[in-house]
C-alpha positions in Angstrom: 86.7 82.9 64.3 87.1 79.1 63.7 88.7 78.1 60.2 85.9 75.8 59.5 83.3 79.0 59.3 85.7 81.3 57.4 84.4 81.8 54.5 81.1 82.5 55.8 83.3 86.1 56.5 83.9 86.8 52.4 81.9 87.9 49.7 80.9 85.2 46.7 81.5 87.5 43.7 83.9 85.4 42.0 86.0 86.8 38.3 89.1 85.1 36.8 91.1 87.9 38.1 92.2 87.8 41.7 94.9 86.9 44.3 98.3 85.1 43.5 97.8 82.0 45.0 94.4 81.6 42.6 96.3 82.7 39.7 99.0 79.8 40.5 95.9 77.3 41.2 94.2 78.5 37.7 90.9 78.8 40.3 88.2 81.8 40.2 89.2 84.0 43.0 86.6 85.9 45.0 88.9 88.9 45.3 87.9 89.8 49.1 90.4 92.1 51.1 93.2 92.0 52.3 92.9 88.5 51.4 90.8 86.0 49.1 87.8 84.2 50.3 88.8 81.3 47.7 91.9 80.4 49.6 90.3 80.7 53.2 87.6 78.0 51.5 91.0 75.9 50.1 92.9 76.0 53.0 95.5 78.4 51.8 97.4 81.2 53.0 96.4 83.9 50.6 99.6 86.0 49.9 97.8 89.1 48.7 97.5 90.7 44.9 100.1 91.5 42.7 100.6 95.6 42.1 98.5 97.1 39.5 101.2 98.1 37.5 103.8 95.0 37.0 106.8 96.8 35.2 107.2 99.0 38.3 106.5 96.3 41.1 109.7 94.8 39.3 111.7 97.3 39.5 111.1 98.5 43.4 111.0 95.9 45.9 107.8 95.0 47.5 106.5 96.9 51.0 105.2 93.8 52.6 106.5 92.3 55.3 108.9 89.4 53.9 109.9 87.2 56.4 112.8 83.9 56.1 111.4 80.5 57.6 113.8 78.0 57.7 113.0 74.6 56.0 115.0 71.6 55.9 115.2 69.8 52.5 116.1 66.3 53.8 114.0 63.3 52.9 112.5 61.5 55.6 111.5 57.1 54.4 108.0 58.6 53.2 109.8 61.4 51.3 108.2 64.3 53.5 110.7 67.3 54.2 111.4 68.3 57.7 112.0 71.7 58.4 115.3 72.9 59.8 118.1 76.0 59.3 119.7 74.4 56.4 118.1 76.2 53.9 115.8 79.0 53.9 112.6 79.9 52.2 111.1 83.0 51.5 106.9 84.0 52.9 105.4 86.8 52.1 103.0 86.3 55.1 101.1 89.7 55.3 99.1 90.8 52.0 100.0 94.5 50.9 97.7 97.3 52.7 96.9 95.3 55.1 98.9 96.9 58.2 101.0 100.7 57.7 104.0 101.0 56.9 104.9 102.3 60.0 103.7 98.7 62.0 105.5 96.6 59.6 109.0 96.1 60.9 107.8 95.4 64.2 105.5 92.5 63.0 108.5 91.1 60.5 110.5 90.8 63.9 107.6 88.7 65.5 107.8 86.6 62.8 111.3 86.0 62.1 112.6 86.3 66.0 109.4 84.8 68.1 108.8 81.7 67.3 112.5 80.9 66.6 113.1 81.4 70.2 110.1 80.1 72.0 110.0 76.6 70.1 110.9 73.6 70.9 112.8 72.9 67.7 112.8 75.3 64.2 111.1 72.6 62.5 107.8 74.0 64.4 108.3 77.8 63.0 106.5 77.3 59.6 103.9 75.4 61.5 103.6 77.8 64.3 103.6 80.9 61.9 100.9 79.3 59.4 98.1 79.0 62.0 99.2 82.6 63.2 98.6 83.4 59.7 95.3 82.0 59.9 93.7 83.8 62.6 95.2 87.2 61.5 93.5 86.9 58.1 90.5 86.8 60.6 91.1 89.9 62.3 94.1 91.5 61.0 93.5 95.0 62.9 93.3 93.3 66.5 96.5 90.4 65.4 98.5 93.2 64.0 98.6 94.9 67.4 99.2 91.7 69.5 102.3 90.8 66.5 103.6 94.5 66.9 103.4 94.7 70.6 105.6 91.5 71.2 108.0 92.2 67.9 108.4 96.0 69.3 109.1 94.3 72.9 112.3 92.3 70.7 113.2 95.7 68.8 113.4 97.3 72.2 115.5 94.6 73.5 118.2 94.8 70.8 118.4 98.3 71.1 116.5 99.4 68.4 113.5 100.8 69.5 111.6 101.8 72.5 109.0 99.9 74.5 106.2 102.6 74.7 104.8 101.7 71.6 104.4 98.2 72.4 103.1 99.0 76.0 100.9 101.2 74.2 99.8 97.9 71.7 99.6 96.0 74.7 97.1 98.4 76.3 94.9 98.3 73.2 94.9 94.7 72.9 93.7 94.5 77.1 91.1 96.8 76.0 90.1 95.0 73.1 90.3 91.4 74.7 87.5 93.2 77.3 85.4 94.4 74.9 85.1 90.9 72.7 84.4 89.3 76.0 81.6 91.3 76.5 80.2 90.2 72.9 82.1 87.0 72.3 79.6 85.9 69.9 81.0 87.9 67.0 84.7 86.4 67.7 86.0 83.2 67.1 87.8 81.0 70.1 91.0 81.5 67.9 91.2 85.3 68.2 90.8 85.5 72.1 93.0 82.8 72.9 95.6 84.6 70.3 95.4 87.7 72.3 96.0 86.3 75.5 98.1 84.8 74.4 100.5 87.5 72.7 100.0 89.0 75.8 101.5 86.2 78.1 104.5 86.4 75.0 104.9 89.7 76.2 105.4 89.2 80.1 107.9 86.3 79.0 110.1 88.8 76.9 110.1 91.8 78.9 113.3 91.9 80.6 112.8 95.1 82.3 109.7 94.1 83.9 110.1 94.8 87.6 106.7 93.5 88.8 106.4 90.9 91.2 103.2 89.8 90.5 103.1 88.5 87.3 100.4 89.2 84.6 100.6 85.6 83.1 98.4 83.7 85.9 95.6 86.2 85.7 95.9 86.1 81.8 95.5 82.3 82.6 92.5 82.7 84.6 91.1 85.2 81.5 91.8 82.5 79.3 90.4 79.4 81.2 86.8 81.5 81.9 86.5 82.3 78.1 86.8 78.7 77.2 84.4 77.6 79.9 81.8 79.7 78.4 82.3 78.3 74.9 82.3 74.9 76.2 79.0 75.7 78.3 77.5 77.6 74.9 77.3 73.9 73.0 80.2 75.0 70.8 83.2 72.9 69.5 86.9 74.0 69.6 88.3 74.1 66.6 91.9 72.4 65.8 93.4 76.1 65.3 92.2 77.6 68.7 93.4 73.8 70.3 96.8 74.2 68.9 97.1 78.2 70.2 95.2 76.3 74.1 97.6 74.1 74.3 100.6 76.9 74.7 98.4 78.4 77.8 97.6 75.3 79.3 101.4 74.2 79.8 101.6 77.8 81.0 98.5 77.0 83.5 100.0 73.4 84.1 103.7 74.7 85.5 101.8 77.3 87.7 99.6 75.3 88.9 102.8 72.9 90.1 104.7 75.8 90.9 101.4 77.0 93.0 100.5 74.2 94.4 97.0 74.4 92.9 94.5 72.8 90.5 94.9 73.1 86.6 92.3 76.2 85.5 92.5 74.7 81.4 91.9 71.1 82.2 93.6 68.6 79.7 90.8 66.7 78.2 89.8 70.4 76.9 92.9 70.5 74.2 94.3 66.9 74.8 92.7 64.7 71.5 94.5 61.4 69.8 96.2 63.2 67.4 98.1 64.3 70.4 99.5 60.8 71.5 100.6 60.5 68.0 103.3 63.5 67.5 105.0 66.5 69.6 104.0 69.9 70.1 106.2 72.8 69.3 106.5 73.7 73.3 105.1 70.4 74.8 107.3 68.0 72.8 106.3 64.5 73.6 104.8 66.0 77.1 101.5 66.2 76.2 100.4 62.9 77.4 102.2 63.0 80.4 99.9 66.3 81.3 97.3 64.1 82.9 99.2 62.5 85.5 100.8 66.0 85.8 97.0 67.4 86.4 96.7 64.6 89.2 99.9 66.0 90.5 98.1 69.4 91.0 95.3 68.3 92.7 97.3 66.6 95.2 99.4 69.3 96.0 96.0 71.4 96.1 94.9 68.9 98.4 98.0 68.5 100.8 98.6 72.4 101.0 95.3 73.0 102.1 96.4 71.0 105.4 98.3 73.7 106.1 102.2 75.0 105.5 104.7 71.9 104.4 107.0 70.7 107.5 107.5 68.2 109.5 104.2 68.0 111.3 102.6 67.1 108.4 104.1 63.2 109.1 104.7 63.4 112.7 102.1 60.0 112.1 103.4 58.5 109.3 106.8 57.6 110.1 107.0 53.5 108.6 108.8 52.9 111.8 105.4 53.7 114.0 103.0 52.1 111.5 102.4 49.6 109.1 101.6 50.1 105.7 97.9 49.5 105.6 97.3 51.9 108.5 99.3 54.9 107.2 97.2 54.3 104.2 94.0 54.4 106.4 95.1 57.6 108.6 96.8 59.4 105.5 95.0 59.2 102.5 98.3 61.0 100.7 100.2 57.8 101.0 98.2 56.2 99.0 97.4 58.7 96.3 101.0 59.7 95.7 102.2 55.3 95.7 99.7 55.2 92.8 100.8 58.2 91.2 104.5 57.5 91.7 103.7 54.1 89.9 102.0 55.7 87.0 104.3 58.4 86.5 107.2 55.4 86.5 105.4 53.6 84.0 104.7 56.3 81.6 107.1 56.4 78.0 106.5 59.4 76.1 105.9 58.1 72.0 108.0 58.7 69.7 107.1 60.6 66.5 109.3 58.9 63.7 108.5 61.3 61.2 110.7 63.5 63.3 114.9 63.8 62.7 117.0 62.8 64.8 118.3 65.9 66.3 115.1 67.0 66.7 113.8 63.6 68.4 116.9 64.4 70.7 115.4 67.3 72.1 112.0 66.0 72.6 113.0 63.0 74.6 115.4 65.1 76.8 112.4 67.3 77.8 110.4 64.2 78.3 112.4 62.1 80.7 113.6 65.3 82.6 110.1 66.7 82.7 108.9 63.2 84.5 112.1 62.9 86.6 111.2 66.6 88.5 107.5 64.9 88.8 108.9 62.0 91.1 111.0 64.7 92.8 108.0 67.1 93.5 106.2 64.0 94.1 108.4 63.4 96.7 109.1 66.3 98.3 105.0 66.4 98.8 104.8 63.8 101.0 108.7 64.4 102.6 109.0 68.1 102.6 112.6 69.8 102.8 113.9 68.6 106.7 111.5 66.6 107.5 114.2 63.6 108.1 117.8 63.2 107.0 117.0 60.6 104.7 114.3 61.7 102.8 116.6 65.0 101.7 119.1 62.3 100.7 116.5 60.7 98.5 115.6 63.8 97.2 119.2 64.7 96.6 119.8 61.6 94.8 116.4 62.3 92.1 117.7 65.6 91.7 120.7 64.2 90.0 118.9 62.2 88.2 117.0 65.2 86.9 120.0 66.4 86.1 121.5 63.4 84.2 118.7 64.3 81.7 119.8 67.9 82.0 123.0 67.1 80.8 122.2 68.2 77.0 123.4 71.2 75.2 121.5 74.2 76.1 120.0 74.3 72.6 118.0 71.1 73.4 117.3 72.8 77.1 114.8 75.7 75.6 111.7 73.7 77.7 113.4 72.5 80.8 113.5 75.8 83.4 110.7 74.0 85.2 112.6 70.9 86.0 115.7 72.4 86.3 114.5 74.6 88.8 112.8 71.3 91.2 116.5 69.8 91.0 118.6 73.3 91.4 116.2 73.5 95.3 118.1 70.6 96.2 121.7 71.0 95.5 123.9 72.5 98.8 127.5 72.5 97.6 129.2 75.5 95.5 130.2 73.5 93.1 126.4 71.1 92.7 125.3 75.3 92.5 127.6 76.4 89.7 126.6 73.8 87.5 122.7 74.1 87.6 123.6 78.0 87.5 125.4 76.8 83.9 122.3 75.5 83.1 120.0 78.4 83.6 122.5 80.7 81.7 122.5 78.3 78.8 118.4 77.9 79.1 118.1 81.8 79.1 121.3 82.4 76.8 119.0 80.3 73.7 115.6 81.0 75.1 115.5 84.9 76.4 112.6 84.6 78.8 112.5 86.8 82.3 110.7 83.8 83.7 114.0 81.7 83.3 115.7 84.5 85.2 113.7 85.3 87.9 113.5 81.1 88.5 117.1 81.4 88.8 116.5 84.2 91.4 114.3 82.8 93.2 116.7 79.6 93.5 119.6 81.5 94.6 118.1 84.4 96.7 115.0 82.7 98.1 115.6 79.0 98.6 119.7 78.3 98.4 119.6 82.1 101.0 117.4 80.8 103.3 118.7 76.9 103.6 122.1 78.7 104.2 121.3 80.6 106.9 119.3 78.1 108.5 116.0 79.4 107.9 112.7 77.0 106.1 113.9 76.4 102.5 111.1 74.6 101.4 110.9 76.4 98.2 106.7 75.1 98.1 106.9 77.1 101.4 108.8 79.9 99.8 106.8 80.9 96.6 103.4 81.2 99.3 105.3 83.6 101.0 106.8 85.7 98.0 103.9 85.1 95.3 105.0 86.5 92.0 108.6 86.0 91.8 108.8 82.7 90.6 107.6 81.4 87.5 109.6 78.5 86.3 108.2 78.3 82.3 
């Protein structure tokens, strides 16, 4: 359900009794369950009703879900705090009675252990748990099990718990997500894209996942048609549901380049201007550097349908046989990829100066190595893997530079298994291959997602295997012929 139509949801019996937050606010609360009306209306998070009985609410701690986000108490030059681990604040995100007893320490590990690992930076937790909030004040039965699927899926991995119950969740929220499609008029954007998404979170985490053929593309493709049909029904997308899109569509966008296909969430769909003006909690300052990435896609869609990568694919277009203006006439790619090699060289990602330093940091490493492994893939489009000595020396040489940017600590890695993986297909030597294998370890050491692993797998088994023994190692070759076992997020 959008934000904007919220309170359309609550009742209007107002009283001057009600939730905490109108109590604080000295405002007529509409006391809807599990949470206020008033506060939807306001903007708020409503944090629930105090206990009946006061004396004994004091004396026995509360059976809500309490959960530590970090915030950072230091003063930016317009006095605005900036969240970090310095110091930590304390959020009672789920109202009392809203979810069992039995759901809730599952769901306080989604929120304290998710978001800490999947972001960017921890400045983005409060932001990213506050719209969470949002939607599951929408729909808190069909949020809860999405929360408790992926916080079991972290219980399980730490030992303390087992992962039926959350492959039980995450069967309940696949047959949920089916039945709201089927009447998506009653559900808002926010929800579905939530689901699916919490269900993608899932096949990131799951370390024991064996299967080759990863659920997050068709999750994607779920995704993509629902969005379609809102767009086709005359209906807006609300900031909430674009801030939730825009975690699917980088998904969809390093697919897609990993695929070698076009984009199914297209970035004029999420992209707006507020997005030129700050970072995203897993694009950073990416997000305007998606469209030439899109244009990326649909070159690579266009080239591979000519047919496997290899040499025949410029048996016409050596510069030594032609001149410039006719290897643009007889290969249309030349062209396209000079002018998207130019625009990709021209493009600065812009900086966000309400932002800290460290944090900054982190945003511009992703940036520049993110653009880097575009050249590179650029590259190897038009020269695949053996198709002349000296274009695998180019491409030897951008994958250092890839590198260079790569050079971070791990900690300001958590985005970069995509480019580290375009650079890691390159390297040859045993001691080039222990360093990028350093650099997976740390990516997956801060960052605990199966994709980074299997990427690495793919690398070593697949690609580094197959160049060693003389065999096509033209990894865009490669992931055609074992689909599902590479997934560089």
């Amino acid at each position: 359900m959008a934000t904007s139509d919220t309170s359309d949801y609550y009742p209007r019996k107002r009283s001057r009794g009600g939730c905490i937050d109108c109590k604080k606010a000295k405002v007529k609360c509409d006391e809807a369950r599990p949470s206020c009306g008033t506060c939807a209306r306001r903007g708020h998070i409503c944090q629930g009703y105090k206990a009946p009985d006061s004396r004994s609410s004091a004396r026995r701690p509360s059976t809500s879900s309490t959960v530590s986000i970090p915030r950072d108490t230091r003063q930016s030059s317009s006095s605005s705090s900036l969240p970090s681990a310095s110091t930590w604040q304390s959020l009672s995100p789920i109202p009392p009675g809203v979810i069992s007893a039995a759901d809730e320490e599952p769901i306080k590990q989604y929120f304290t252990r998710h978001p800490v690992e999947i972001v960017i930076e921890q400045r983005f937790v409060d932001e990213m748990n506050a719209h969470t909030l949002l939607v599951f004040q929408c729909d808190p039965e069909a949020i809860a099990d999405t929360l408790y699927a992926i916080g079991q899926t972290y219980l399980e991995m730490t030992g303390n718990g087992s992962l039926v119950p959350a492959l039980d969740r995450r069967a309940r929220t696949l047959a949920r997500l089916r039945n709201m499609q089927n009447d998506s008029n009653r559900y808002g954007l926010e929800q579905l894209i939530m689901m699916i998404l919490g269900l993608s979170a899932m096949e990131l985490i799951d370390i024991k996942s064996q299967r080759r053929e990863s659920a997050i593309v068709g999750l994607i493709a779920c995704c993509a048609s629902i969005v379609n049909q809102h767009i086709q029904a005359g209906k807006s997308i609300s900031s909430t549901a674009r801030y939730f899109l825009r975690a699917l569509a980088r998904q969809d966008m390093i697919c897609s380049l990993t695929l070698m296909r076009r984009p199914l969430i297209p970035s004029p769909v999420w992209l707006d201007q507020a997005c030129e003006m700050t970072a995203d909690r897993l694009m950073g300052f990416t997000m305007t550097l998606m469209p030439l990435l899109e244009d990326l896609c649909v070159l690579a869609s266009d080239i591979q349908e000519q047919g496997p990568l290899g040499q025949d694919f410029l048996l016409d277009s050596e510069p030594e046989m032609s001149s410039p203006m006719t290897l643009c006439m007889e290969n249309p790619f030349i062209q396209r990829a000079g002018d998207l090699a130019l625009r990709l060289r021209m493009w600065h990602p812009t900086p966000d100066y309400t932002m800290s330093v460290s944090t900054a940091r982190k945003c511009w490493v992703q940036a520049y190595a993110y653009r880097s492994a575009a050249l590179l893939y650029l590259h190897r489009l038009i020269h695949p893997a053996e198709s002349s000595y000296e274009a695998d020396r180019v491409a030897l040489g951008m994958a250092c530079d890839v590198l260079a940017h790569l050079s971070a600590p791990a900690r300001d890695l958590k985005l970069c298994t995509w480019p580290t993986f375009i650079a890691a297909c390159e390297l040859a030597t045993s001691e080039d291959r222990t360093a990028v294998m350093q650099i997976f370890d740390g990516i997956y050491r801060v960052r605990n997602t199966v994709t980074t692993l299997r990427a690495k797998e793919f690398c070593v088994q697949r690609v580094w295997h197959a160049r060693d023994n003389g065999l096509d190692w033209n990894w865009m070759n490669l992931v055609q012929q074992y689909p599902g076992e590479c997934i560089p997020i």
